[in-house]
Structure formats: structure tokens, C-alpha cells
C-alpha positions as CSV (number, residue, x, y, z in Angstrom):
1,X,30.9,90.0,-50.9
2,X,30.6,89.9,-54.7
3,X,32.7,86.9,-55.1
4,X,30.3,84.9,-52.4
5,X,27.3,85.7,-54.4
6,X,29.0,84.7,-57.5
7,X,29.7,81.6,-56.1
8,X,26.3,81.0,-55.2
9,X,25.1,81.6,-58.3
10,X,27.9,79.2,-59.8
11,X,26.2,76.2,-57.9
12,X,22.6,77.5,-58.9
13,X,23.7,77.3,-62.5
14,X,25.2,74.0,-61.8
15,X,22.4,72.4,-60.1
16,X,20.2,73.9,-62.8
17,X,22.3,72.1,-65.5
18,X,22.4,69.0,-63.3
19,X,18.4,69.1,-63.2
20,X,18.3,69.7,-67.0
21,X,20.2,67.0,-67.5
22,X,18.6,64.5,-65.5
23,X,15.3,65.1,-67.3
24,X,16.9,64.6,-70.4
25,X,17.7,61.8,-70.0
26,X,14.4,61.2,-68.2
27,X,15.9,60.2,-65.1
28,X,14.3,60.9,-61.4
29,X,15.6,63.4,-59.0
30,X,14.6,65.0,-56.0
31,X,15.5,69.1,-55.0
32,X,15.4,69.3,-51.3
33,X,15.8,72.8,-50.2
34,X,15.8,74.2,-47.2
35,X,13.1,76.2,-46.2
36,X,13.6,77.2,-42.6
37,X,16.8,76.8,-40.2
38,X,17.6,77.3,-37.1
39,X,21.4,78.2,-35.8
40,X,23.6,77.2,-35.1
41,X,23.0,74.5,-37.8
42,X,24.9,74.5,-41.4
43,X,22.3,74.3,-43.7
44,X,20.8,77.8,-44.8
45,X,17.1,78.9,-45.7
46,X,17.7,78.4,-49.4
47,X,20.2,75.7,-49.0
48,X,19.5,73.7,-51.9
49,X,20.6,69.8,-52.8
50,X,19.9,67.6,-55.8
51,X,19.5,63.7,-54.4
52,X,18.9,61.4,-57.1
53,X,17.5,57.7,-57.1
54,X,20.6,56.0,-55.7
55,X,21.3,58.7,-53.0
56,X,23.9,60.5,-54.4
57,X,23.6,64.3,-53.1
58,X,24.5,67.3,-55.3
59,X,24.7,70.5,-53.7
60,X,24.3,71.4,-49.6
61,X,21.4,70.9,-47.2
62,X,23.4,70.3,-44.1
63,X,26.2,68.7,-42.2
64,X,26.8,64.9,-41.1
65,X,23.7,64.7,-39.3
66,X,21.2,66.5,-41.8
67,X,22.3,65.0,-45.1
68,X,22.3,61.1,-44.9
69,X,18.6,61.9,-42.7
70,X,17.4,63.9,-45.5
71,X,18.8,61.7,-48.4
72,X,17.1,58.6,-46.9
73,X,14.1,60.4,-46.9
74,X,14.3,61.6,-50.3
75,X,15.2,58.2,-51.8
76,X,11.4,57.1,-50.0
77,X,9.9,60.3,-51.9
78,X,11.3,59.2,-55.2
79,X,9.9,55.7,-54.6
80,X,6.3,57.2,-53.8
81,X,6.5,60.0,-55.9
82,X,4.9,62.5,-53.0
83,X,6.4,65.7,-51.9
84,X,6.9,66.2,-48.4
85,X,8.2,68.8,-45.6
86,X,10.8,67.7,-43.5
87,X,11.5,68.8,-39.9
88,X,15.0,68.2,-38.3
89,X,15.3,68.9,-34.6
90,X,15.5,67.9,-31.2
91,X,13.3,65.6,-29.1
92,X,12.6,68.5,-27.4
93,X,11.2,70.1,-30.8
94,X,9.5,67.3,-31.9
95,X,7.9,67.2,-28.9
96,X,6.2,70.8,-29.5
97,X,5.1,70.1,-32.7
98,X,1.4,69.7,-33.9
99,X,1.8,69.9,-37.1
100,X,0.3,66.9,-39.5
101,X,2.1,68.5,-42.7
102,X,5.6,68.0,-40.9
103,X,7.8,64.4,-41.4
104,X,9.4,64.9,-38.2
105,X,13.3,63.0,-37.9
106,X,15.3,63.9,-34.3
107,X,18.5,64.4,-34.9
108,X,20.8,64.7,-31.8
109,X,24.3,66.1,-32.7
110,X,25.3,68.6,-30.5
111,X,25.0,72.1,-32.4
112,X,21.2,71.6,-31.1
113,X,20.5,73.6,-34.5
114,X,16.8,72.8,-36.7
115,X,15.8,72.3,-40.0
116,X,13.1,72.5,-42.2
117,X,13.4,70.7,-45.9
118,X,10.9,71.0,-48.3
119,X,11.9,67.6,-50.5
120,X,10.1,67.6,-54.3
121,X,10.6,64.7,-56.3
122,X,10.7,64.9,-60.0
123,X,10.2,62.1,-62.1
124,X,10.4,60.9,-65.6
125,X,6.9,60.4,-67.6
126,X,6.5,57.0,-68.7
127,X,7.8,57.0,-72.3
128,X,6.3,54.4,-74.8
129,X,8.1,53.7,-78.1
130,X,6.3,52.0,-80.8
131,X,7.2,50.5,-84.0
132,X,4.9,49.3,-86.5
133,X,1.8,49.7,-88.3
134,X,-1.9,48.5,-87.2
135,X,-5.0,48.7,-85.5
136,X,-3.5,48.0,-82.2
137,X,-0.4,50.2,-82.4
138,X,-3.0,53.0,-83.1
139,X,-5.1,51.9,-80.1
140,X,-2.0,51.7,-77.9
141,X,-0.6,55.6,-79.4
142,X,-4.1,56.6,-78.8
143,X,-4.8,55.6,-75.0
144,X,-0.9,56.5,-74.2
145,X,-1.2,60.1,-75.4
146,X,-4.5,60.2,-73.4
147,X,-2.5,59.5,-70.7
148,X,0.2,62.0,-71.0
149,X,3.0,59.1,-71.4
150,X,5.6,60.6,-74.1
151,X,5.5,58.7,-77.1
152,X,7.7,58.3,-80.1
153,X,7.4,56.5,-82.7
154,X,10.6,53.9,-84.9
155,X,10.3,53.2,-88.9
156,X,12.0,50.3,-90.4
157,X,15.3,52.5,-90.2
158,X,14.8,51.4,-86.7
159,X,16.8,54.3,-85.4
160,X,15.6,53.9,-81.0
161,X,15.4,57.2,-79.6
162,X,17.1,57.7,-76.1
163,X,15.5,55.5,-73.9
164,X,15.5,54.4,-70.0
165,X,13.8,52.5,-66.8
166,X,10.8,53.8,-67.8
167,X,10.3,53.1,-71.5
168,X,8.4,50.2,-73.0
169,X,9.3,49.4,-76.4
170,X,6.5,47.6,-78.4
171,X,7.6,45.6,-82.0
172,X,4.3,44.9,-84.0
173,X,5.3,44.8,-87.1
174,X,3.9,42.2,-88.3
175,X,6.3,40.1,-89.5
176,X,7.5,42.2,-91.9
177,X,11.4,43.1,-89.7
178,X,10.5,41.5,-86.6
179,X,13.8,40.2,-85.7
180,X,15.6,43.6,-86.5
181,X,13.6,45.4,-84.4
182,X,13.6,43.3,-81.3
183,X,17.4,43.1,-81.8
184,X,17.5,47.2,-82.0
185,X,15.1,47.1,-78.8
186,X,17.7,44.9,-76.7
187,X,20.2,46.9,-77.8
188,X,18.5,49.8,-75.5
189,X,18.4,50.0,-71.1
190,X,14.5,50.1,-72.0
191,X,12.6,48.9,-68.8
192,X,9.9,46.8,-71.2
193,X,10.4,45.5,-74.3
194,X,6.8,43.7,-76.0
195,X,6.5,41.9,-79.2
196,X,2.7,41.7,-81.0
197,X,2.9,37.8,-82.0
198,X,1.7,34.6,-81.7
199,X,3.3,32.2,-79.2
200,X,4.7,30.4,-82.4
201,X,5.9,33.4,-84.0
202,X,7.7,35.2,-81.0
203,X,9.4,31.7,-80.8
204,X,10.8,31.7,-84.0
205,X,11.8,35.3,-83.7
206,X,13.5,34.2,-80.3
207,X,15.4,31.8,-81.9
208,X,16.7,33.7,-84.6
209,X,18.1,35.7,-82.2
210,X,20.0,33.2,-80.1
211,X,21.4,31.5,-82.9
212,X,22.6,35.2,-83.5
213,X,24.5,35.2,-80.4
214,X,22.0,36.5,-77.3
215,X,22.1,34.9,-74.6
216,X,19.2,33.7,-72.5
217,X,19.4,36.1,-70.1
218,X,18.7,39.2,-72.8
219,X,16.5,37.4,-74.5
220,X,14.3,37.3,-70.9
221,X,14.0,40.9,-71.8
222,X,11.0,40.4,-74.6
223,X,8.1,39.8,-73.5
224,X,5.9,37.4,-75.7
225,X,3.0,37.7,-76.8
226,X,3.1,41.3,-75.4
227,X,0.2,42.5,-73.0
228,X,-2.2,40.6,-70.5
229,X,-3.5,37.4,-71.7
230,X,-7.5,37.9,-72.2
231,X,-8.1,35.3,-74.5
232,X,-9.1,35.5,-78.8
233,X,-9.8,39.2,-79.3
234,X,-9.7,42.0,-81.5
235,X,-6.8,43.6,-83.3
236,X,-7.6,46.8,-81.7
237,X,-8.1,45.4,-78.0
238,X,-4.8,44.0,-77.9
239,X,-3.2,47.9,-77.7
240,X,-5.7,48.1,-75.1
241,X,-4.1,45.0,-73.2
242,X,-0.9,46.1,-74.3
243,X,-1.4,49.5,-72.4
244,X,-3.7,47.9,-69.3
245,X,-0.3,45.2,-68.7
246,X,2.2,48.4,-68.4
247,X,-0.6,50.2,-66.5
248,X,0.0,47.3,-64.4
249,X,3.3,47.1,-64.3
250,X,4.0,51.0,-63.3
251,X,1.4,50.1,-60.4
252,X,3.5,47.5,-59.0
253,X,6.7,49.6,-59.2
254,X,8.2,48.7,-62.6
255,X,9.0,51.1,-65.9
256,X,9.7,53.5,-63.2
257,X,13.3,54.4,-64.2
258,X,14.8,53.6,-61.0
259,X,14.9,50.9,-58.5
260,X,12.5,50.6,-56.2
261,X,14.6,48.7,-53.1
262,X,13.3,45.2,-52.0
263,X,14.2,45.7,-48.3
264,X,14.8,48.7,-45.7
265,X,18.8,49.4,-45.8
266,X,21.0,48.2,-43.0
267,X,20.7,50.9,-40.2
268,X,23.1,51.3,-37.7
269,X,22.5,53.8,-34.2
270,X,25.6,56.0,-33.3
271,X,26.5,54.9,-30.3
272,X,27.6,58.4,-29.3
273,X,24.9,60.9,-30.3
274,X,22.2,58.0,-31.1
275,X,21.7,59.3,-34.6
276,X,21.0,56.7,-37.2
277,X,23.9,55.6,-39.9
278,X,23.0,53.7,-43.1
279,X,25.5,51.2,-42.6
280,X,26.4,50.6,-46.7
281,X,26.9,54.3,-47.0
282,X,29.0,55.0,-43.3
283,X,32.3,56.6,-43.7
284,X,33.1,56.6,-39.9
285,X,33.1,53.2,-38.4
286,X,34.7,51.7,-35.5
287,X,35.8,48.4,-34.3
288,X,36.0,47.4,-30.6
289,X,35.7,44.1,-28.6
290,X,35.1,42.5,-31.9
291,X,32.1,44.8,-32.7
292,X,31.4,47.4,-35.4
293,X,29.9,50.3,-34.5
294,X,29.0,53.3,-36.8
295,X,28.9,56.9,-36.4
296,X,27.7,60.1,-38.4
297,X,30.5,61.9,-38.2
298,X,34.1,61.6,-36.8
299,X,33.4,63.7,-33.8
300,X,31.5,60.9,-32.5
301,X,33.9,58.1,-33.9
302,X,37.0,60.6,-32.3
303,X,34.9,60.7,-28.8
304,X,34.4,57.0,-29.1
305,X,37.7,55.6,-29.1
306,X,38.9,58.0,-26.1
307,X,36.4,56.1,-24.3
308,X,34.2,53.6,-25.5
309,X,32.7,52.6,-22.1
310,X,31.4,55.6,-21.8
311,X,29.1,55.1,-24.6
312,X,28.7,51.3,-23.8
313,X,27.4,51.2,-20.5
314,X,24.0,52.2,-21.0
């Protein structure tokens, strides 16, 4: 008995570390933990997972029919940013429910069990990193602490902090080390990098740098003049277009510090217990008649290739 707790408390400590590393390195994450079950069904009440931006799961929520439901899921609360409670049952559950709070997702493998997952995404604050002295960099350091971003600020030692998708490096220095400091920002996986110049200037720092070897391709990277265009206008007002164009930007899904997927993934329906299978992600697939076919776990893929027109005739 003492050696299962211990273990428990091994994985809490990992996942703990796992968390405090992600937001370290200001990375998104999700913990989806389970807050009501059902037997017979795998995952526990206080079954706990990790999911992070791509998918990946860390931890235990349930078997071949709970996770990859619940780590979709989770991928579309990291995108949104909401929390959400997640119900796993039957049709014939589902059916009973009246409950708006509830994301209901059938599931139809055959232990019949139910879950409940409450899935809370945490997510990286926007991080601004400034270097530079003026009006407008004091404007910009100003409005972005009013708005809770984290921000740091880069002397001419030009020594980047740790950085990510969701940092925005601004250069306005003002001539004085432009090109060093844009070269120190592309050497960082920030998600924005701005320069405070004229058209004519920025272009001249551009070029410097691709006669120092960057390719076109990085050098797409710098955005010049940095913030929206809104015409002749005061020192100061450009930090405020400098902040309103990331504003902006985070709105539309960028400087989020993960990737916000174009298109719905590839989904595939078991043809055995009618679950659904992300296709790029299936480890049990099937070929018959010159067709793929999919399946959430090899139960289904085993009771497939006994007899496939069994599961084909419908």
C-alpha cells in the first residue's frame, strides 16, 4: 500500500516539475484531471494529465478511448484559452444530460465506463522585450505593464533574456546599435520582432544584415517600421501604435506561443466501435480491399481483421 501511494506521489511531483517547467519557459499547457468516473473505466477521480500545445499527454486520464477524445479537446482549450468540463459517456448518458456546463463526447468502447474531466489551460503572458531609450519605449513599457504583459528590458550589452511564441522584441534605439540589436533579436524563437525607424533607415539596417549573411527568409522576421501605420505622429504615439499592432496581433491568434492550427485534423471513425481516430496520430490502422481504416485501440483493429464484413456491411 505504501509503495502505491509513493508512486503516486512520484508522478505528482513529476507533473508538478513538468508544469514548473513549462511556465518557465513560458510555454502553454493544459492539466485535465479527472473529476468524476464511472467503473469500469481506467481513469480515476484525481486522474491527472498534462497535455501541452502539440498534444503530447503527460500523465493518465484514461485508456485508448478517453485520451486522444480528451487531448483533442484540450488542444481547442489551449487555442481559446477557456476552461471547460468534459463528459465522456454513452449515447445513452448523453442522452440524460441537461447540463449546459458539460462538453459532452460519446465514446463507445465496450467497458461502458464515464468520465468527467475538468480540462484548465494555462498559458504564457505576453512577454515584451524592449531595448532602447525614448519617449515611445516609455509609452510602450508604460501601457504593457498596464496590461499585465511581462516586460524586460536589453542595454547595449544586448544580453536577450529567454524568450518564446509569445514575445515581441522591439529595437528603438535610435540608431545608436541598431544592427546589433536586431541581429541579437533574430538570434531568439521570439514570435515579433519590431524595429522604431524610418522606411529608409530599417532598409539600410536590413541590408547590413544580409550582406552579413541572413538570408531573406530571417530577415522576414523584422518588422519595419514597427507598429500600425497611422500616418506623421508623435514620438510618444508611436509606443501606443507599437502596442495597439501586437494588441492586434494576439487578437488574431499570433505571439501566442503556440500554433494555432489552420484546419480541423484528419479524423477517421473506427469502424468497429465508431469512436473517432485522429488519423496523424493513429497507432492502430488497418488495410483491406485497398482501404485504410483506423481504430482506437487494437481490440477493435484485432476484431477487424477476424472479420471485416462484419464491420462493413452496415
Amino acid at each position: 500500500m505504501g509503495s502505491h501511494g509513493e508512486g503516486e506521489q512520484r508522478v505528482n511531483r513529476d507533473l508538478l516539475a513538468l508544469a514548473a517547467d513549462l511556465s518557465r519557459r513560458h510555454q502553454p499547457f493544459l492539466v485535465a484531471t479527472v473529476v468524476w468516473a464511472r467503473g469500469p473505466s481506467s481513469g480515476k477521480r484525481g486522474s491527472t494529465a498534462i497535455i501541452e500545445a502539440d498534444g503530447s499527454v503527460t500523465g493518465w486520464i484514461g485508456g485508448a478511448c478517453a485520451a486522444p477524445v480528451v487531448a483533442r479537446e484540450a488542444r481547442e482549450a489551449i487555442a481559446d484559452g477557456k476552461p471547460r468540463l468534459l463528459f465522456l459517456g454513452t449515447d445513452e448518458d448523453i442522452a440524460g444530460i441537461d447540463r449546459p456546463d458539460l462538453v459532452t463526447v460519446p465514446i463507445s468502447c465496450t467497458s461502458e465506463g464515464a468520465l468527467e474531466v475538468f480540462l484548465e489551460p494555462n498559458l504564457p503572458q505576453p512577454h515584451l522585450v524592449v531595448t532602447g531609450e525614448s519617449p515611445a519605449v516609455n509609452t510602450l513599457v508604460s501601457l504593457a505593464t498596464s496590461l499585465d504583459w511581462r516586460v524586460d528590458s536589453v542595454d547595449d550589452h544586448l544580453e536577450m533574456p529567454e524568450t518564446g511564441g509569445s514575445s515581441a522584441i522591439i529595437i528603438a534605439t535610435q540608431g545608436h546599435y541598431d544592427e546589433p540589436a536586431v541581429e541579437a533579436a533574430l538570434s531568439t524563437d521570439a514570435g515579433y520582432i519590431g524595429l522604431v525607424a524610418s522606411a529608409k533607415r530599417a532598409e539600410t539596417v536590413l541590408g547590413y544584415l544580409r550582406d552579413r549573411g541572413f538570408s531573406e527568409e530571417q530577415l522576414e522576421r523584422v518588422n519595419a517600421p514597427a507598429g500600425l501605420d497611422l500616418g506623421h505622429i508623435a514620438h510618444r504615439e508611436i509606443g501606443v501604435s507599437i502596442i495597439a499592432d501586437l494588441v492586434r496581433r494576439r487578437a488574431a491568434g499570433e505571439l501566442t506561443g503556440w500554433p494555432i492550427p489552420e484546419e480541423e485534423p484528419h479524423i477517421a471513425i473506427d469502424p468497429v466501435c465508431g469512436m473517432e481516430v485522429e488519423v496523424a496520430t493513429a497507432r492502430w490502422i488497418a488495410e483491406h480491399d485497398g482501404e485504410t481504416y483506423y481504430f482506437c485501440a487494437p481490440g477493435c483493429k484485432t476484431a477487424f481483421e477476424k472479420e471485416p464484413a462484419e464491420f462493413l456491411s452496415v
